[in-house]
N, CA and C atoms as a LAMMPS dump frame, in Angstrom:
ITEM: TIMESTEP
0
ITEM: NUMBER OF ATOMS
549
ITEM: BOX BOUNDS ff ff ff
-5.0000000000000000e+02 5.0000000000000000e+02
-5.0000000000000000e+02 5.0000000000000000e+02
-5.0000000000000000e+02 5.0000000000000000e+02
ITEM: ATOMS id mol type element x y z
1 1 1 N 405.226 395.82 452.876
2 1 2 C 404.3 395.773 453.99
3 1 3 C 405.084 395.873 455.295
4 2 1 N 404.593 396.331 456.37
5 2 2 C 405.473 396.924 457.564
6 2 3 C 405.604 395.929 458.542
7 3 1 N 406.225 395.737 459.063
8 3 2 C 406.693 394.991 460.292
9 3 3 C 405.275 395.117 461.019
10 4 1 N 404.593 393.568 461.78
11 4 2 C 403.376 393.813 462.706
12 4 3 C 403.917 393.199 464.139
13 5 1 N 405.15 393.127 464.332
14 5 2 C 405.502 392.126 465.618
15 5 3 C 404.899 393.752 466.968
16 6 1 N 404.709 392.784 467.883
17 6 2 C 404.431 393.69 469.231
18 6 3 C 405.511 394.376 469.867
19 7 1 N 406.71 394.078 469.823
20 7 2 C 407.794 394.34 470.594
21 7 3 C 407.888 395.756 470.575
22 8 1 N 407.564 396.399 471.727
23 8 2 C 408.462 397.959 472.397
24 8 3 C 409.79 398.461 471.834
25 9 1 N 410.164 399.221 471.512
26 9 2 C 411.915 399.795 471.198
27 9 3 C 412.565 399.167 472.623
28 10 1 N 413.839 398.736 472.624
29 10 2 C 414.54 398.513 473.574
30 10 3 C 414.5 399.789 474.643
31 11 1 N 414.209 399.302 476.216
32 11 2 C 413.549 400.685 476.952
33 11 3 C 412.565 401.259 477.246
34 12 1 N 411.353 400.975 476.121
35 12 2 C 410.275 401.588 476.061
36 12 3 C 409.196 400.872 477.146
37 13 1 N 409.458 399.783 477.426
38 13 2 C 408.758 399.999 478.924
39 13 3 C 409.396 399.826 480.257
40 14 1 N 410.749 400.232 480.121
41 14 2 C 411.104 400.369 481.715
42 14 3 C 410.962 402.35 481.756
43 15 1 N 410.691 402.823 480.488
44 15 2 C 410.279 404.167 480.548
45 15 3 C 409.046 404.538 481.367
46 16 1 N 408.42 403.626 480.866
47 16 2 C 406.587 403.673 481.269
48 16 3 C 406.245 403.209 482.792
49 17 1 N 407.59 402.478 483.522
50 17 2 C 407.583 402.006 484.796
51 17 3 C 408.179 403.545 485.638
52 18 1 N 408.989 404.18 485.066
53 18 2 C 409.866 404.939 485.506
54 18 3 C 409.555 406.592 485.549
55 19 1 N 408.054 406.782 485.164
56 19 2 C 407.245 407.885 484.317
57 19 3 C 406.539 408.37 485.894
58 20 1 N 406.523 409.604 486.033
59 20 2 C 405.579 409.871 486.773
60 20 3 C 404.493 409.369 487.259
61 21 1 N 403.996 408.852 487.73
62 21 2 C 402.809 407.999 487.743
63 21 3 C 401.293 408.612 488.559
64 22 1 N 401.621 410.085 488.821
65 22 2 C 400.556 410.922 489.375
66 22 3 C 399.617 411.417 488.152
67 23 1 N 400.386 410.792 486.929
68 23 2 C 399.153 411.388 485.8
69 23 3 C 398.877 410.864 484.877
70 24 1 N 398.806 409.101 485.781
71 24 2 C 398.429 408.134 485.194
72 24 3 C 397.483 407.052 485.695
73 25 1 N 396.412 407.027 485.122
74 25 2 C 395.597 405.735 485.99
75 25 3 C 396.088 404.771 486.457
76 26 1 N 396.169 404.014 487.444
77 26 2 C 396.335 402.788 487.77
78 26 3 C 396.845 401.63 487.153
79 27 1 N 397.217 400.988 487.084
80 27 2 C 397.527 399.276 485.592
81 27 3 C 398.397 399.718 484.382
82 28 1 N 398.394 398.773 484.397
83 28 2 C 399.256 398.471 483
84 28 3 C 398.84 398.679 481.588
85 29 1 N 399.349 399.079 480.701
86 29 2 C 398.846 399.233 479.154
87 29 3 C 398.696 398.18 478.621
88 30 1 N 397.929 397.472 478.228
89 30 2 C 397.326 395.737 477.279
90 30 3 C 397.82 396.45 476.187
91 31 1 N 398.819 395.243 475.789
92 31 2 C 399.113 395.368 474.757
93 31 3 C 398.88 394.14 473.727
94 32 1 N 397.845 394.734 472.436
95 32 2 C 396.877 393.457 471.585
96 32 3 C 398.275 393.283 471.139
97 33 1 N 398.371 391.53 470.857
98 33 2 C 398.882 390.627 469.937
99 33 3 C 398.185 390.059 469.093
100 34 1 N 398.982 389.681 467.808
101 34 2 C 398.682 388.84 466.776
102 34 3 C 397.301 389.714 466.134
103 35 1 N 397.75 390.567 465.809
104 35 2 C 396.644 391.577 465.026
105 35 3 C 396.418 391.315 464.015
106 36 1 N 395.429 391.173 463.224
107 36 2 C 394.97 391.294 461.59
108 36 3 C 395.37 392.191 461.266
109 37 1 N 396.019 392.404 459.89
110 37 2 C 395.89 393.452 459.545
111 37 3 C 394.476 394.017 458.823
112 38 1 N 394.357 394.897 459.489
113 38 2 C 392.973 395.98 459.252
114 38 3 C 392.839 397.538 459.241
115 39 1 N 393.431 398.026 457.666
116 39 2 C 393.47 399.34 457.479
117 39 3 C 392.385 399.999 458
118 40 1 N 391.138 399.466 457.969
119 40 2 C 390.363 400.366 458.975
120 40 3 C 389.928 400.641 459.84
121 41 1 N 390.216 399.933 461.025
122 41 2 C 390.788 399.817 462.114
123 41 3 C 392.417 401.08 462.357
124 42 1 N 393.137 400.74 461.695
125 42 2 C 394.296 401.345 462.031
126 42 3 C 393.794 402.981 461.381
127 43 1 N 393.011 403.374 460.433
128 43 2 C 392.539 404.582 459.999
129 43 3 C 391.699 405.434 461.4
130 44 1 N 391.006 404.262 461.835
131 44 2 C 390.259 405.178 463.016
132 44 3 C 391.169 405.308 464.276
133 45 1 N 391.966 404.551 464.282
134 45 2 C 393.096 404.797 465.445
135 45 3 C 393.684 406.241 465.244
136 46 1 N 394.508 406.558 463.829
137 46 2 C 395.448 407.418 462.74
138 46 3 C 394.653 408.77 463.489
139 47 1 N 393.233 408.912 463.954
140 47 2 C 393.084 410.003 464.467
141 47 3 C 392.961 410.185 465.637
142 48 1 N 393.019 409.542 466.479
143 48 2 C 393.611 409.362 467.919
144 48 3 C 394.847 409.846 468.04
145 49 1 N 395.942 409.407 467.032
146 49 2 C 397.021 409.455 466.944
147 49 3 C 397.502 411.074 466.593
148 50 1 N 396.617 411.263 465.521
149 50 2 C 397.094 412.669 464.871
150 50 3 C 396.174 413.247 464.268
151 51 1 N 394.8 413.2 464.937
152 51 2 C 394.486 414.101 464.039
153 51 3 C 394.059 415.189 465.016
154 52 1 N 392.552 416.198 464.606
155 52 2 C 393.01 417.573 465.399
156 52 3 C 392.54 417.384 466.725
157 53 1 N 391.986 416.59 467.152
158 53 2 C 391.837 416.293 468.746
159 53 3 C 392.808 415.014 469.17
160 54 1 N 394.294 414.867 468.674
161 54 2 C 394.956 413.397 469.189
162 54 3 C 396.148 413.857 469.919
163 55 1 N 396.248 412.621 470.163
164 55 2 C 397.155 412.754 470.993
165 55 3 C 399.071 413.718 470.636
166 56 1 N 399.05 414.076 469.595
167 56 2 C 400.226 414.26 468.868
168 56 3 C 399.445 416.138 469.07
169 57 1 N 398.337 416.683 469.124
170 57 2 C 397.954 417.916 469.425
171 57 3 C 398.478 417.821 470.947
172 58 1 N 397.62 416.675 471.646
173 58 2 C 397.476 417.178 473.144
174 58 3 C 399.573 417.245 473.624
175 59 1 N 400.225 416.417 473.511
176 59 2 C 401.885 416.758 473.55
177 59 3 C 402.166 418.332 473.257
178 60 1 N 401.821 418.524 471.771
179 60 2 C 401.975 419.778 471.47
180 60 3 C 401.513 421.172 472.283
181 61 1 N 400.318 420.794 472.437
182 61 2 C 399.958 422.263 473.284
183 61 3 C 400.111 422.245 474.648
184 62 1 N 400.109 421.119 475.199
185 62 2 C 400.497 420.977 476.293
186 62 3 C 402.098 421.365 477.203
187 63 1 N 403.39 420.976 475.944
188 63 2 C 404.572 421.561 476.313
189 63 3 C 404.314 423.131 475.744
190 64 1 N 403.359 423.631 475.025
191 64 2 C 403.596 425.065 474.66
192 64 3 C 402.779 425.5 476
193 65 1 N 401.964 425.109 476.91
194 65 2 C 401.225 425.24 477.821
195 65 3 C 402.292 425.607 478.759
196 66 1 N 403.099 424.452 479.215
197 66 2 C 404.517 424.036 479.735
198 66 3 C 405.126 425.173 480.361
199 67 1 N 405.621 425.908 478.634
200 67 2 C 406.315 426.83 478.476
201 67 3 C 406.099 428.125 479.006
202 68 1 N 404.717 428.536 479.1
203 68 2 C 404.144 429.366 479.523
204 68 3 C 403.278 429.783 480.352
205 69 1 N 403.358 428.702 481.193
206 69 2 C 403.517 429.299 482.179
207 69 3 C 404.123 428.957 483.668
208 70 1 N 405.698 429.101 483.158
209 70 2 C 406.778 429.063 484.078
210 70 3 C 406.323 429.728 485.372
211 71 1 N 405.802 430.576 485.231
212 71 2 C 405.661 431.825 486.888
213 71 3 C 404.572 430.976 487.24
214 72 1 N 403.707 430.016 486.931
215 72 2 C 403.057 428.946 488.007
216 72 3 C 403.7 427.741 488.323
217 73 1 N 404.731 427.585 488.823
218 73 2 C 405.506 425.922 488.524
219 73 3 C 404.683 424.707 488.877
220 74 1 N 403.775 424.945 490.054
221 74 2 C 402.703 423.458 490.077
222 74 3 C 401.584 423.356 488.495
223 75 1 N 401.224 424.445 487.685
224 75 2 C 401.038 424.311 487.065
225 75 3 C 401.503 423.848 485.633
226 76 1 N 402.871 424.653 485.672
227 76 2 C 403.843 424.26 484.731
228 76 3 C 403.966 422.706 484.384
229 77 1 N 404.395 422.175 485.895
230 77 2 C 404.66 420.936 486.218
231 77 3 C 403.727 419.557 486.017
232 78 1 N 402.793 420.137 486.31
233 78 2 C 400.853 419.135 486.195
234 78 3 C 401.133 419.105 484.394
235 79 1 N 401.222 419.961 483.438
236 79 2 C 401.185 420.233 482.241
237 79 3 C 402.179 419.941 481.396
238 80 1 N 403.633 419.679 481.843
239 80 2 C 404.76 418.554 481.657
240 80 3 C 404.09 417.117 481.712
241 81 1 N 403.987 416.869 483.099
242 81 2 C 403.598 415.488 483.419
243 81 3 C 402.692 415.239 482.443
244 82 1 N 401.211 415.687 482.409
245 82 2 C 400.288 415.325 481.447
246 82 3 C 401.158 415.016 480.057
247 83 1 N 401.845 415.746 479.499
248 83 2 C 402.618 415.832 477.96
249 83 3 C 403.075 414.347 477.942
250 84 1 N 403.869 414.124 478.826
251 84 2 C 404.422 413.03 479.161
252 84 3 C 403.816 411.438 478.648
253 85 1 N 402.433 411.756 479.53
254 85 2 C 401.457 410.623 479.325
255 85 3 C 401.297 410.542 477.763
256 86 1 N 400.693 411.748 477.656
257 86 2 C 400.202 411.628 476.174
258 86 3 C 401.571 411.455 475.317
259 87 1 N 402.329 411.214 474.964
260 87 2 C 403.303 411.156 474.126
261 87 3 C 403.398 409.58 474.464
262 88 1 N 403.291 409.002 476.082
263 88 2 C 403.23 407.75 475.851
264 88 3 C 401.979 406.952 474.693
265 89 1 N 401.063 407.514 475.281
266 89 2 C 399.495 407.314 474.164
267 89 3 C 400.141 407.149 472.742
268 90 1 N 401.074 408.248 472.393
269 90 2 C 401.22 408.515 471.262
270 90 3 C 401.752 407.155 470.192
271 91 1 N 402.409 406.905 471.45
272 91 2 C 404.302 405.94 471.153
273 91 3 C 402.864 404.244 471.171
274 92 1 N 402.098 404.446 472.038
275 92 2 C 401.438 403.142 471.931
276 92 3 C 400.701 402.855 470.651
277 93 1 N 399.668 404.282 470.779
278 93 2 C 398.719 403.847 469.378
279 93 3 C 399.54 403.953 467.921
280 94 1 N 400.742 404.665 467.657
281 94 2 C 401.683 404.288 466.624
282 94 3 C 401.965 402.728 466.285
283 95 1 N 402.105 402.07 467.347
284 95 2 C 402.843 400.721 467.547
285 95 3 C 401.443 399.486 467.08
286 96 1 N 400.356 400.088 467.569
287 96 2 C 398.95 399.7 467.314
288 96 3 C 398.786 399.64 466.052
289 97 1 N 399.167 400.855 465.462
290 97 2 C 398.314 400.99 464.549
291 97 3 C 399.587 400.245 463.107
292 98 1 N 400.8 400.218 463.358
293 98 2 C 401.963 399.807 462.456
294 98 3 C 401.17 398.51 462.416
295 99 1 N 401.107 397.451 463.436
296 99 2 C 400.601 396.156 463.923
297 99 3 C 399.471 396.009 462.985
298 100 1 N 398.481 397.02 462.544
299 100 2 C 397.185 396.787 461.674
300 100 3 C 397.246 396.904 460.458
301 101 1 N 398.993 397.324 459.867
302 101 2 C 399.359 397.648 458.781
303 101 3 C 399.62 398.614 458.297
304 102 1 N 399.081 399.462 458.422
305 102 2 C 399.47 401.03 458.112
306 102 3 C 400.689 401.76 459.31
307 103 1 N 401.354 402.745 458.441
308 103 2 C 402.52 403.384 458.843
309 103 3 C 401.906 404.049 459.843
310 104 1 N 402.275 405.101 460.827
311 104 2 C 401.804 405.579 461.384
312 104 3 C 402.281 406.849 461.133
313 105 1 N 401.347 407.795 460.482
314 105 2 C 402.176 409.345 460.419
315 105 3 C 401.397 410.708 460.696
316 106 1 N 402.205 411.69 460.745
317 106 2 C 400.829 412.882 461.385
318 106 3 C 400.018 412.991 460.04
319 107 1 N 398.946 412.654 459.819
320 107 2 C 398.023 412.412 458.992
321 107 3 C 396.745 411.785 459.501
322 108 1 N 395.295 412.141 459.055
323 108 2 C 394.335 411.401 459.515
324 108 3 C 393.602 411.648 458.005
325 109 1 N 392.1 410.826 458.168
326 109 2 C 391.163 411.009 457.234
327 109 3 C 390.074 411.175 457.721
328 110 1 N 389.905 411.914 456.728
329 110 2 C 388.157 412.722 456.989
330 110 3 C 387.813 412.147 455.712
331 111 1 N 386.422 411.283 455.956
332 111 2 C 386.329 410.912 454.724
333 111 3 C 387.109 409.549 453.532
334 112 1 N 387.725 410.31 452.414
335 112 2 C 389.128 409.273 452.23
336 112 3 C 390.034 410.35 451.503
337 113 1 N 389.987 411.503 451.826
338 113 2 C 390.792 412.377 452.012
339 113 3 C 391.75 412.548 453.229
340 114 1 N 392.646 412.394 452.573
341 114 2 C 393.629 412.524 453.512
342 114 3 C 394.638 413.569 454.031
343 115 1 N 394.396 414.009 454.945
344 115 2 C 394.271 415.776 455.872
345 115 3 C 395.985 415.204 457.033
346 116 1 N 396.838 416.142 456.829
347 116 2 C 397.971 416.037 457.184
348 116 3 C 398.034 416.967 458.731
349 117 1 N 398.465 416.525 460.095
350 117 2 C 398.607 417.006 460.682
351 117 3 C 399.079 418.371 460.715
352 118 1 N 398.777 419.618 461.246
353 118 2 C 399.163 420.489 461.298
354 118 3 C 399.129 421.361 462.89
355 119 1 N 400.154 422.601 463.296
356 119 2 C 399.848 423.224 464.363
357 119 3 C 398.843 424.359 464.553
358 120 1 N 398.626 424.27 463.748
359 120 2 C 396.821 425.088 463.944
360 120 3 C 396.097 424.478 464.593
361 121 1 N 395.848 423.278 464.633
362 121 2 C 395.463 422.345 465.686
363 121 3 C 395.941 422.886 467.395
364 122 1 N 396.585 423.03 468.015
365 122 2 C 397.092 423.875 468.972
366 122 3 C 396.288 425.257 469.105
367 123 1 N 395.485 424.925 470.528
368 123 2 C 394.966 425.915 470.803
369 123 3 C 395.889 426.618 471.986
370 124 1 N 396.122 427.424 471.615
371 124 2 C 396.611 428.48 472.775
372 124 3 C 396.884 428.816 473.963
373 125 1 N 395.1 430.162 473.618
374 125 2 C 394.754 430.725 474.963
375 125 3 C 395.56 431.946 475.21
376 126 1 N 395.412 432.942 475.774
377 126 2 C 395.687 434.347 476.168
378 126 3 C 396.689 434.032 477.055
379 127 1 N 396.125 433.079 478.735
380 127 2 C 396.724 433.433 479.694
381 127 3 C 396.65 432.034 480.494
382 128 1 N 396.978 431.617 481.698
383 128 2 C 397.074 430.358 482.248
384 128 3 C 395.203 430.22 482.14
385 129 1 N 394.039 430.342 482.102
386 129 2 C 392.967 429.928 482.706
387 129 3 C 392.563 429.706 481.432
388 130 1 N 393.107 430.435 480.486
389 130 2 C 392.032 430.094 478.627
390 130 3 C 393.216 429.047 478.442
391 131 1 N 394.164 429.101 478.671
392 131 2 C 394.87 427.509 478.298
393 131 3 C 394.489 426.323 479.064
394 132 1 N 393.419 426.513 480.531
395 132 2 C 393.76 425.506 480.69
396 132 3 C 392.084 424.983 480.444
397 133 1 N 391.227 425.981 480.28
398 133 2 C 389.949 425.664 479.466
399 133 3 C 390.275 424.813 478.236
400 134 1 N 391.012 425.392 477.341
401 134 2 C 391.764 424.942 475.742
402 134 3 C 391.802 423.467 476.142
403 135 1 N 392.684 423.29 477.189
404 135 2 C 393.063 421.88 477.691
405 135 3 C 391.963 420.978 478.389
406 136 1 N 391.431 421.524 478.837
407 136 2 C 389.949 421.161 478.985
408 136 3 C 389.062 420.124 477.983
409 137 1 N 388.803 421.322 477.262
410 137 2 C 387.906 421.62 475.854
411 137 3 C 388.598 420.342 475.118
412 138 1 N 390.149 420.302 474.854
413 138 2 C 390.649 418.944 474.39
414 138 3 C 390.543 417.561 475.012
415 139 1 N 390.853 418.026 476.39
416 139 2 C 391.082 416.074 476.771
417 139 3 C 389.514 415.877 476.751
418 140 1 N 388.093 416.281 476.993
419 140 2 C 387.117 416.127 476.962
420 140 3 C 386.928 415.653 475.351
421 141 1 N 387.173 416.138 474.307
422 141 2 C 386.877 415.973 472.823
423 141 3 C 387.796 414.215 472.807
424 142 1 N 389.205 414.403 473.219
425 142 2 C 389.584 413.077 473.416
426 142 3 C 389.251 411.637 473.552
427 143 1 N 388.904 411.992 475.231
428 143 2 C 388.047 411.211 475.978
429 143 3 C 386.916 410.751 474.874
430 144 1 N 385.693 411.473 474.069
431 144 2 C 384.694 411.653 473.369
432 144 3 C 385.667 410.359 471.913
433 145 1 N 386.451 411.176 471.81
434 145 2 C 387.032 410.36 470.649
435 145 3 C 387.307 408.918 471.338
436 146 1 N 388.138 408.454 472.281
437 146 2 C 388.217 407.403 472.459
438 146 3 C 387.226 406.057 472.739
439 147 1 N 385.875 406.795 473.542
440 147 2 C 384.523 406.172 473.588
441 147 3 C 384.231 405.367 472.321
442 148 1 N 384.091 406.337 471.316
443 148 2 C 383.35 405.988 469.852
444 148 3 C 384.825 405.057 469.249
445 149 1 N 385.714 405.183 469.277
446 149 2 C 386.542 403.776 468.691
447 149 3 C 386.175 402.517 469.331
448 150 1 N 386.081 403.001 470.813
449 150 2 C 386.113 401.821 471.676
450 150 3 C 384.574 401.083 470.967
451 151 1 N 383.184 401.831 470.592
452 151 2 C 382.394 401.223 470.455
453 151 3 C 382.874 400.697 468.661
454 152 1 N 383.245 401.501 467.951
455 152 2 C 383.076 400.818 466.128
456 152 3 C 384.627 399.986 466.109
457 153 1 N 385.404 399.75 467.232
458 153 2 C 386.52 398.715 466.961
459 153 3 C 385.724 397.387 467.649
460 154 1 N 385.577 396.472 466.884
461 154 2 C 384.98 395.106 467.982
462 154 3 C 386.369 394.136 468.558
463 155 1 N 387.245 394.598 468.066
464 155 2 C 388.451 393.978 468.166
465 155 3 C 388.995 394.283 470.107
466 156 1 N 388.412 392.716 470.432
467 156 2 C 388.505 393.128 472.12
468 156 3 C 389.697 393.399 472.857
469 157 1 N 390.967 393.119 472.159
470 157 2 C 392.15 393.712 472.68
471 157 3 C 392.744 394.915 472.658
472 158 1 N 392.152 395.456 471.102
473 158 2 C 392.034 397.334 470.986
474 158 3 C 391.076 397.673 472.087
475 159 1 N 389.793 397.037 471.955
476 159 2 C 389.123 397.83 473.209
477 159 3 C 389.325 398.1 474.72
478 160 1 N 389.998 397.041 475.008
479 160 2 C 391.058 396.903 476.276
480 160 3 C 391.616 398.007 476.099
481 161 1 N 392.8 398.452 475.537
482 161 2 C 393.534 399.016 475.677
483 161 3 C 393.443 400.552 475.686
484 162 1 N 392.269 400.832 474.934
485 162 2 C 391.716 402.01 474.687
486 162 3 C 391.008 402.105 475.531
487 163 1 N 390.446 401.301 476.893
488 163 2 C 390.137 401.889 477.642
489 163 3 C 390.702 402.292 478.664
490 164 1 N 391.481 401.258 478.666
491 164 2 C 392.75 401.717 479.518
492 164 3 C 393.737 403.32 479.581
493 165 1 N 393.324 403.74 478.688
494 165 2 C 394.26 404.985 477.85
495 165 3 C 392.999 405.695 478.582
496 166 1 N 391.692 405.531 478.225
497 166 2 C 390.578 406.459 478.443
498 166 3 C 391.332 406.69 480.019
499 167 1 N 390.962 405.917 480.423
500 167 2 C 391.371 405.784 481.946
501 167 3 C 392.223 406.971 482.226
502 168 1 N 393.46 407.003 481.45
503 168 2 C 393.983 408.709 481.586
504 168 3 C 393.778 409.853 481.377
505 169 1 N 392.597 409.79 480.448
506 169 2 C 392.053 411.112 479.794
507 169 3 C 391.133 411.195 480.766
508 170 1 N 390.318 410.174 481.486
509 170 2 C 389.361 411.036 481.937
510 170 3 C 390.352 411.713 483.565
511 171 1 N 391.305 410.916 483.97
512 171 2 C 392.266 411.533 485.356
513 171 3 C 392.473 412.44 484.676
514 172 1 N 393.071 412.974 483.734
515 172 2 C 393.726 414.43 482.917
516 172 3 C 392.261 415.499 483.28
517 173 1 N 391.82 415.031 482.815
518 173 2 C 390.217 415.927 482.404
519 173 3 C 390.212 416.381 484.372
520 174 1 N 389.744 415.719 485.246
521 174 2 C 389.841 415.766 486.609
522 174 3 C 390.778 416.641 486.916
523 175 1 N 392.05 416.095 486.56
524 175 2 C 393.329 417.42 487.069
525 175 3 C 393.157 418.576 486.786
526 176 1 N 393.074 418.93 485.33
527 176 2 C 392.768 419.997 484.67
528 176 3 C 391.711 421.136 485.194
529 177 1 N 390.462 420.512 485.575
530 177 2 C 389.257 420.981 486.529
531 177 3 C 390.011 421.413 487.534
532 178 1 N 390.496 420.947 488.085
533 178 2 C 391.202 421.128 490.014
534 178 3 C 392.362 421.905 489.638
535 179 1 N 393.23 421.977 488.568
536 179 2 C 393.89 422.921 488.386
537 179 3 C 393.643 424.359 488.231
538 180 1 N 392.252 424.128 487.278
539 180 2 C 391.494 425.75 486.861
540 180 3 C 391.022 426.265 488.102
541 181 1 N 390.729 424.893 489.151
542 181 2 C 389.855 426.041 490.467
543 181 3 C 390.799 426.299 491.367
544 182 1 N 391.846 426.047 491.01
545 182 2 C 392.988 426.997 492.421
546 182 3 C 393.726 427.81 491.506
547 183 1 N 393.002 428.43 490.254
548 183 2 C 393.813 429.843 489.791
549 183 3 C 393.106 430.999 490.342
């Protein structure tokens, strides 16, 4: 059975002090202590985490976003930063979800089948404006995903925290808009 203590990797939050902070809501991340363990709880997290709308997609397409499109650098740059956040998301709800008992791995369930992360998940896009729809189209499905945990987790320190996270998806979602209207 896995380690459930709360403790951060040595670093991991003078990272989160030290992070851009233009593409991040306001406050601090609540972090639940003394968790039950509750595989199902940590199952509905597992797709937050990784599955095809989580946070382990939004990193992904977001540095392939990154990548391409260098010849906009405020855009480039908005689309780093965002990656950033979300990889923090990533590094949190992992730590969440170890805490509820289960490992944390690119894997989710549909069902009780269990469906392994993949990059097909990664949407694209042609050119900077269908990527940043793509990106759109995701942190909105996100956002959507994080609502509905927040309501079927009753566990009030997950819900804290997940809203707190919302809190960035919906600033992402905002940027993203204001990014698409000055292309």
């Amino acid at each position: 059975m896995p380690r459930r203590d709360k403790a951060l990797p040595a670093g991991a939050a003078d990272k989160e002090r030290t992070m851009d902070t233009r593409f991040q809501a306001p406050g601090d991340y609540p972090r639940p202590e003394n968790l039950s363990r509750n595989i199902r709880y940590a199952r509905m997290l597992l797709t937050l985490y990784s599955g095809r709308d989580s946070e382990l997609t939004a990193v992904a397409q977001y540095r392939y976003h990154h990548i391409l499109t260098q010849q906009l650098p405020g855009l480039a740059e908005s689309l780093e930063g965002i990656a950033r956040v979300e990889m923090l998301h990533l590094g949190i709800l992992g730590g969440v979800i170890y805490q509820l008992g289960l490992r944390p791995s690119y894997t989710f369930f549909q069902g009780t089948r269990r469906v392994r992360w993949n990059a097909g998940f990664v949407r694209e896009g042609r050119n900077p404006r269908d990527m940043l729809e793509e990106d759109i189209r995701a942190e909105a499905c996100a956002a959507e995903g994080y609502r509905n945990a927040i309501r079927w987790i009753p566990e009030e320190s997950i819900q804290v925290l997940l809203q707190r996270i919302l809190l960035d998806e919906e600033l992402h979602l905002a940027q993203l808009r204001g990014l698409r209207e000055r292309l």
